[in-house]
Every structure is written in C-alpha cells, then in structure tokens.
C-alpha positions as CSV (number, residue, x, y, z in Angstrom):
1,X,0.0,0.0,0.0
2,X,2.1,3.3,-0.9
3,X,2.3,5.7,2.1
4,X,-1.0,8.3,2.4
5,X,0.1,12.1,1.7
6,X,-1.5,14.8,3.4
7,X,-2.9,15.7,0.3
8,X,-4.7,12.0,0.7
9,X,-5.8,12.6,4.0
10,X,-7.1,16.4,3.0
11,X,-9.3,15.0,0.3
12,X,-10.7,11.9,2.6
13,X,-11.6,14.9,5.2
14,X,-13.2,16.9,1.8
15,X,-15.6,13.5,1.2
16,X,-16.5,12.8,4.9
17,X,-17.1,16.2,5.4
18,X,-19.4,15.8,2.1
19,X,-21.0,12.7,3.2
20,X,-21.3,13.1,6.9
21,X,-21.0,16.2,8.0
22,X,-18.5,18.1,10.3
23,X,-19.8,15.3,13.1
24,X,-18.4,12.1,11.1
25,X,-14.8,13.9,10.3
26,X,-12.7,11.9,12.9
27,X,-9.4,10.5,13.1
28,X,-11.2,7.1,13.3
29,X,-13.7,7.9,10.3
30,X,-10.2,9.5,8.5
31,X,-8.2,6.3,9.3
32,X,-10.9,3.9,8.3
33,X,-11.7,5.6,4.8
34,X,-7.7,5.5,3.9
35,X,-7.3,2.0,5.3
36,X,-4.8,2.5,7.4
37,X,-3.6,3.5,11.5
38,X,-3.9,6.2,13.6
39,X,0.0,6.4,13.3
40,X,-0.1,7.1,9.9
41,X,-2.3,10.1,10.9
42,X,-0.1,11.3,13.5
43,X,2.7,10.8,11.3
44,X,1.2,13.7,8.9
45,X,-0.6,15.7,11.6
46,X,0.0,16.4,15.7
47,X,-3.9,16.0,16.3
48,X,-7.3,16.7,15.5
49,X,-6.8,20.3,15.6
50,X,-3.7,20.6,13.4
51,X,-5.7,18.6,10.8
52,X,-8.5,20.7,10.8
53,X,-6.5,23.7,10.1
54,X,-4.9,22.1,7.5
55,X,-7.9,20.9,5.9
56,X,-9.7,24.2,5.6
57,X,-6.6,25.8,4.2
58,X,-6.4,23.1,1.6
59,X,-10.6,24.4,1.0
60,X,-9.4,27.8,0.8
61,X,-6.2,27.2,-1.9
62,X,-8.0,24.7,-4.0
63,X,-11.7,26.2,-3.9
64,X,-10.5,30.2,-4.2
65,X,-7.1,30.9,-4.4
66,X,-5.6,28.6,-7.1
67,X,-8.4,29.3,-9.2
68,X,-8.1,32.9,-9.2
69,X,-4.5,32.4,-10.1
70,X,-5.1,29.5,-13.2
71,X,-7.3,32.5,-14.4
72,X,-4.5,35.3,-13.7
73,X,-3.0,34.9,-17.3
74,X,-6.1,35.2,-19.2
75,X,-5.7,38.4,-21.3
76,X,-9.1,40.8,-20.2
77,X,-11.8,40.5,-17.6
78,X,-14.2,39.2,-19.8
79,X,-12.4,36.0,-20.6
80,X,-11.6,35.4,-17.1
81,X,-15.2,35.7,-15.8
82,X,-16.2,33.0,-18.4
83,X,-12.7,31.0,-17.2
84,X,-14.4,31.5,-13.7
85,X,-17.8,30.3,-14.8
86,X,-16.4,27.4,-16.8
87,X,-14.0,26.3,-13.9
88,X,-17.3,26.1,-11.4
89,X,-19.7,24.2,-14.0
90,X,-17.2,21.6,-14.1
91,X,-16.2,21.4,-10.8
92,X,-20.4,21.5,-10.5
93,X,-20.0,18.2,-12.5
94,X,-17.2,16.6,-10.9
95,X,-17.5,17.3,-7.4
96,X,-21.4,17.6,-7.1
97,X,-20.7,16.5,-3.8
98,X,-17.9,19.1,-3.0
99,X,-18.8,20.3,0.9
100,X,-19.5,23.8,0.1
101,X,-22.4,23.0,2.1
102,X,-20.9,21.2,5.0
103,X,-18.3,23.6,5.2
104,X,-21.2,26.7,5.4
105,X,-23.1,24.6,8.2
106,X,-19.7,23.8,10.3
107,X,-18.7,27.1,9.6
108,X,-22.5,28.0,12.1
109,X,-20.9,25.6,15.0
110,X,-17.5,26.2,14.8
111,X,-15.9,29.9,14.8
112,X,-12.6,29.2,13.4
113,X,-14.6,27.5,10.8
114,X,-16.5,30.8,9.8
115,X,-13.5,32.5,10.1
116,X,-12.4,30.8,7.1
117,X,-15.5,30.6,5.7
118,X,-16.1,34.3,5.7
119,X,-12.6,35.2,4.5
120,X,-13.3,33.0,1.6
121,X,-16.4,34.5,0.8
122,X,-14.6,37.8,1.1
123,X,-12.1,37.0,-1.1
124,X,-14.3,35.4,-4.0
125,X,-16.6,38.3,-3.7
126,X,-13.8,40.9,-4.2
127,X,-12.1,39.3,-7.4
128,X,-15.5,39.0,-8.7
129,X,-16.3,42.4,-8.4
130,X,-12.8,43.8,-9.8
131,X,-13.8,42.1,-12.8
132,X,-17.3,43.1,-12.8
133,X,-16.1,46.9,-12.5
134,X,-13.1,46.5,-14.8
135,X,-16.2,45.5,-17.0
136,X,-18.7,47.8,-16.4
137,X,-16.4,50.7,-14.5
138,X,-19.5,51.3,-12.2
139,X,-18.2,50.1,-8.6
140,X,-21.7,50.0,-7.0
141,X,-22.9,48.2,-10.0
142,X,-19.9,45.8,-9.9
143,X,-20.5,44.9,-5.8
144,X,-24.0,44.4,-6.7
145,X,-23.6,41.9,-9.8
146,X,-21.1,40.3,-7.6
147,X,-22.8,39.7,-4.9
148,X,-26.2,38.3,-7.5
149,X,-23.4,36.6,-9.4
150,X,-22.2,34.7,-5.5
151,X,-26.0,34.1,-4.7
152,X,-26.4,32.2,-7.8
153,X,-23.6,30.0,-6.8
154,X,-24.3,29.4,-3.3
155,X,-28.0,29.0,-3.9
156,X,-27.6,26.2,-6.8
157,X,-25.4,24.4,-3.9
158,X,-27.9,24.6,-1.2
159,X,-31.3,23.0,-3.1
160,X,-31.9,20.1,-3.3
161,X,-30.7,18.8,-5.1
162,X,-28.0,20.8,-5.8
163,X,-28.1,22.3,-9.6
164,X,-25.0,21.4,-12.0
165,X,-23.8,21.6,-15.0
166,X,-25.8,22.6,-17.7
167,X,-28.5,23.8,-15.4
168,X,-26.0,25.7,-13.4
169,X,-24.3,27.4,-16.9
170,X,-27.9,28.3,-17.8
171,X,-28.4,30.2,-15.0
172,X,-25.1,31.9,-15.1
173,X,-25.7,32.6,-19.3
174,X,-28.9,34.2,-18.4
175,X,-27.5,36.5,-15.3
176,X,-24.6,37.9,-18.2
177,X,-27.7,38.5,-20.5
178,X,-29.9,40.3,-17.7
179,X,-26.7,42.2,-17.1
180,X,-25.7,42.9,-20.8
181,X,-22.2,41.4,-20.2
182,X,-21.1,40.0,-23.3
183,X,-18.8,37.0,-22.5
184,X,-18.3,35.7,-25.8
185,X,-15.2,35.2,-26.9
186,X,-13.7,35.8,-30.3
C-alpha cells in the first residue's frame, strides 16, 4: 500500500465532510476511509486540531485561491469571468458533492470554521467584483452583480438537489444576459 500524503488525507476529510457532516470527520472515520492506522495520521498531523487547520486551508487554496491564479493569465476580464464560470460548471460536475455546504453549516458551530468561511467569501466576492467593475467601470454596479453573481452559486449548492452543470451554466448565461455582459469570446 504506498504511504498516504496529506494531500490524501485532506481529500478523505473533503468527502467525509461531504458525506457526513462536520460530526463524522474523525481521526477514526479518516483512518478507516484511507485504510490504514492512527499512526499514519499522526505521522502527517500532531492532532485533530492541526488537521482541521490544515484541511480548511487546503478548502481555501483549492476552492478560491488557485483558481483565481489558473485565471491570472487570461488576457481581459471578460475571458476570465467566463474562465471563472467554466472552472465552477465543471467542478459542478465533478465534485457535485464538494462540501460547500458542509463547510457553510460547520462554519455556524465552529468559529474558526467561519472564520475561514467568511474570509473565503470575502475573497471570492472581491475578485469577482474587480472584474465586474473592470467591465462595467460602475463600482456599486460591480458589488451588486457580484454579490447576485455569488448568490447564484451558493443558492444552486444549497437546493436540493443541488443544480450542476448545464443547469447551473444556464443560470449563469442568463445572469450575463440580464446584465448585458457579453462574455463571448472571439
């Protein structure tokens, strides 16, 4: 069996926290998904806690941060609010289970949890609105689409069940046309 990274153990904690909720993410419920011993956890992290900070900045880097910087070379703010839109349809299709969700109810019991919750939010909400007013040049009109724009995102996650793909790039195609925001690109 090759040795678990903590990149392994980060995504076990992603799909417990998707299937079960901030209650079934233990070192016993961690251990058991990767098939191995609590050693090998302690090897990688000095306790629950440690983990848990780990795991929710592994969240913030691969939900927020990396994306915004995979989009950093795309040449106007146009193409990289479809980039954006693309990148979350798919992910929409591959991690329809992602726990977006779990994370935003933990984030209500835990306050280090919301703290990281609410700094992502913060910082998803701001790039969205610099390209919204690099677009538009209105900065009231920018916060607002952003914040419709976020909605629409963190709505489609929360029903039940959860809109993806298509349905969620239909929703986002029709917010660009309420908006007059020509994303198409030549």
């Amino acid at each position: 069996m090759a040795q678990k990274t903590k990149r392994d153990w980060w995504l076990a904690g992603v799909a417990l926290l998707a299937e079960a909720g901030p209650q079934g993410l233990t070192i016993e419920a961690l251990c058991q998904r990767l098939e191995v011993t609590k050693g090998s956890f302690y090897h990688h992290f000095a306790g629950y806690d440690e983990f848990k900070v780990s795991l929710l900045a592994f969240y913030e880097a691969e939900g927020t941060l990396n994306i915004i910087e995979q989009l950093a070379e795309l040449p106007t703010p146009q193409t990289k609010l479809r980039g954006l839109m693309d990148i979350v349809v798919e992910a929409s299709l591959t991690y329809w289970n992602y726990p977006e969700v779990a994370i935003r109810a933990w984030a209500l019991q835990d306050e280090a949890v919301k703290a990281v919750q609410v700094r992502v939010d913060g910082r998803r909400l701001a790039y969205v609105q610099a390209l919204c007013q690099e677009i538009t040049g209105d900065p009231h009109r920018a916060q607002m689409m952003a914040r419709h724009l976020y909605a629409i995102l963190v709505g489609s996650e929360q029903m039940q069940p959860p809109l993806h793909g298509e349905e969620l790039r239909a929703l986002f195609d029709e917010y660009f046309r309420l908006y007059a925001i020509d994303l198409v690109i030549a």
